[in-house]
N, C-alpha and C positions, 0 to 999 in steps of 0.2 A: 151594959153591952147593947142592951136594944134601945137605946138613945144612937150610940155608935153607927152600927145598922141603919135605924132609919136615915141618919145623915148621911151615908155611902151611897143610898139606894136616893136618893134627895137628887145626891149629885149626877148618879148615872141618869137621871130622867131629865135632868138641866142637858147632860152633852148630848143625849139623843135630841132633844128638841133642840139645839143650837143648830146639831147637823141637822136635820130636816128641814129647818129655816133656810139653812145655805144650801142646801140640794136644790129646792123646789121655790125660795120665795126672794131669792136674789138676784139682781138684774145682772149681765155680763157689762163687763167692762170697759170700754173703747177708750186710747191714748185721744184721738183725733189728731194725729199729726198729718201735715199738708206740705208733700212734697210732689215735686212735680218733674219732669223729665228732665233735666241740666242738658245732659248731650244724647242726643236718640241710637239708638242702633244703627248700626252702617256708617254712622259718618267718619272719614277721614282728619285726621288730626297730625299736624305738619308743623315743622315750624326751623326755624337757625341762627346760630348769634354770633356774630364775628366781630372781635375784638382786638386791637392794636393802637400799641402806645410807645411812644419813640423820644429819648431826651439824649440831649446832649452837655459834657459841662465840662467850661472851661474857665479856669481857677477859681474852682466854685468852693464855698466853707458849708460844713453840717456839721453840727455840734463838736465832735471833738477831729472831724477830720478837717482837713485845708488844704488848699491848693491842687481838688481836684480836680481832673481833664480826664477825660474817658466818654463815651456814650453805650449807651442801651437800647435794646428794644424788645418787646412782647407783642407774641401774636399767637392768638387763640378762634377756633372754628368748632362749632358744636351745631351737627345738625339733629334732628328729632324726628322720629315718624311713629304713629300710633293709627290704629287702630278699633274702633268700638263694636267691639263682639255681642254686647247686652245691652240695655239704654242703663247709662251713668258708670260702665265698667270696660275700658279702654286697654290696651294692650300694643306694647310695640317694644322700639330700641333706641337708644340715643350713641354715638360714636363723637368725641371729643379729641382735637389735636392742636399740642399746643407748642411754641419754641418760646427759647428766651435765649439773649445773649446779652454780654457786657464786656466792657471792652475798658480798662482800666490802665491808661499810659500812667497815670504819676499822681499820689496824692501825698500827704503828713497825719499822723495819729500824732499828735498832741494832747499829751494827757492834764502836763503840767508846766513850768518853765521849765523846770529839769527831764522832763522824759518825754520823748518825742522819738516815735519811727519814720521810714521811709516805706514807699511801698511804690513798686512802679512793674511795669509791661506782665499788669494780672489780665488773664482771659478767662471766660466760661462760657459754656455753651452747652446746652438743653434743648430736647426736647422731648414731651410723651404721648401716647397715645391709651384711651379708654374705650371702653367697651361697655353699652349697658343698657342689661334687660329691664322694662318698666311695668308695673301694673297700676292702673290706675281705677281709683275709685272715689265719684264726682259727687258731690250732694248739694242741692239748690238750698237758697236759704229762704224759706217758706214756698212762697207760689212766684218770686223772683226768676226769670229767663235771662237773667242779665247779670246776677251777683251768685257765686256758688262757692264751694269750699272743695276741697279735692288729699286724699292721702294716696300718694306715692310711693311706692314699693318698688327698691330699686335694687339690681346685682351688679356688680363693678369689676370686671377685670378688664388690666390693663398692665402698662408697663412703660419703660422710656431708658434715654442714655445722657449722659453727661461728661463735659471734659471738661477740666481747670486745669490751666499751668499757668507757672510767674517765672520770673526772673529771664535771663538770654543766654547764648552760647554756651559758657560749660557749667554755669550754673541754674539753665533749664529744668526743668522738674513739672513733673503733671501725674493726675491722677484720672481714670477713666474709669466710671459706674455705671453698671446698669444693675436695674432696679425693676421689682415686679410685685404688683400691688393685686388687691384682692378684698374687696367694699361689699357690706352687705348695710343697708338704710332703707329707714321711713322718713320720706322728705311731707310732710303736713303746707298745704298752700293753700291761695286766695284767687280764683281766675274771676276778671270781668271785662265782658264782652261791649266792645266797640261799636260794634258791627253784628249784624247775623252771622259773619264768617270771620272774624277776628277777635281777640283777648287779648289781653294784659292779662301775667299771671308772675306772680310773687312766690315762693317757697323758703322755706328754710329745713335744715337738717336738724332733728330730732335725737333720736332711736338709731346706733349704729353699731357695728363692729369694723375695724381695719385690722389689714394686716399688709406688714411692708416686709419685702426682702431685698437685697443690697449689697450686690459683687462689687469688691473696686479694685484696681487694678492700678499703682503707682509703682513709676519710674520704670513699667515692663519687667518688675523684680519683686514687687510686695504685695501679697493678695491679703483680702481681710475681705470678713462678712460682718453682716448681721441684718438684723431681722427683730420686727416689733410688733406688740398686739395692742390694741387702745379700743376699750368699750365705749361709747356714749352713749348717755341717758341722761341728756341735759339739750336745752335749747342753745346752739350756734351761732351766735349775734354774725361772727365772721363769715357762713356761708349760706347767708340770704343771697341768692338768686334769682334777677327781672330778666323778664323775658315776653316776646310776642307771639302767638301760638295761630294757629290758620284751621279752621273747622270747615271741613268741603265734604 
């Protein structure tokens, strides 16, 4: 027993002088990280991107379709304005509006020698609008004023309408949708600067939740809903997003 004891009492004099050690004979500890201002307080942060693309075909083949004749087209406007309330922490809004239409006089779904459809006078026509709150938070990469890294914190609501009909006179038919969406994301990105007052900036979509809802309204006699939830937590190869950004 007093073997036992003295080893106990051994130990309690080992932890007292460990803590004494750390109390009074250890130096504090510095990361020394070196980061330096990205974007200063006050400055303004602008930017917009307008997109449109227009085709046309005429008896044109894709895989299993033939003898198509219709055109298209898409057009899309996304302006940006922000704000830096702190140095490297920005705050603002982005507003997004988009159409599309297509316009489908006559094609063939050929599947095989024996089965083949017809498909003639399809229309559609779209378009939506977005809404959304941004916060931004900028990080230089070392002592760099020209290369920086940025996470985006974004809220999305929005909404839009749609029409499709085929066919003509008594065999007309159409269905009309609206739709009303609701986005919550961390877009993670890459800004670099051109210019003291211009970037290049990259992002992609991370970190999300969606939610979609969806009245549709066919032949003015059949209503149907529905409505979807979709979490992500995976990197979006499909919604990388370039763009040019204006720092004043």
């Amino acid at each position: 027993m007093k073997a036992a004891h003295r080893l106990v009492f051994l130990l309690v004099l080992a932890a007292i002088g460990m803590a004494t050690q750390s109390a009074y004979g250890q130096e504090e500890f510095h990361r020394k990280l070196e980061q330096v201002s990205f974007v200063p307080k006050g400055a303004y942060i602008a930017g917009v991107s307008v997109s449109y693309s227009q085709s046309d075909q005429d008896n044109y083949q894709f895989l299993v379709f033939e003898k198509m004749n219709g055109d298209t087209y898409t057009f899309k406007v996304s302006p940006t304005f922000m704000f830096c309330f702190k140095d490297d922490l920005a705050a603002g809004g982005r507003f997004s509006y988009s159409r599309q239409r297509t316009r489908l006089n006559s094609a063939d779904i050929v599947l095989d020698s024996e089965n083949s459809y017809d498909i003639d006078n399809l229309y559609s026509i779209s378009h939506s609008y977005l809404g959304t709150a941004l916060m931004r938070n900028y990080i230089s990469l070392g002592r760099s004023t020209r290369f920086g890294i940025f996470v985006e914190t974004q809220l999305q609501l929005g909404g839009g309408q749609s029409k499709i009909c085929s066919g003509s006179g008594a065999d007309l038919t159409g269905t009309y949708e609206r739709n009303f969406k609701f986005n919550v994301g961390i877009a993670p990105g890459l800004s670099a600067f051109l210019t003291n007052y211009s970037a290049i900036e990259v992002n992609v979509g991370v970190l999300g939740f969606n939610y979609n809802h969806t009245t549709s309204l066919t032949d003015q006699i059949y209503v149907a809903r529905r409505h979807s939830q979709q979490a992500n937590f995976n990197i979006n190869l499909f919604s990388i997003t370039f763009g040019v950004m204006f720092y004043i």
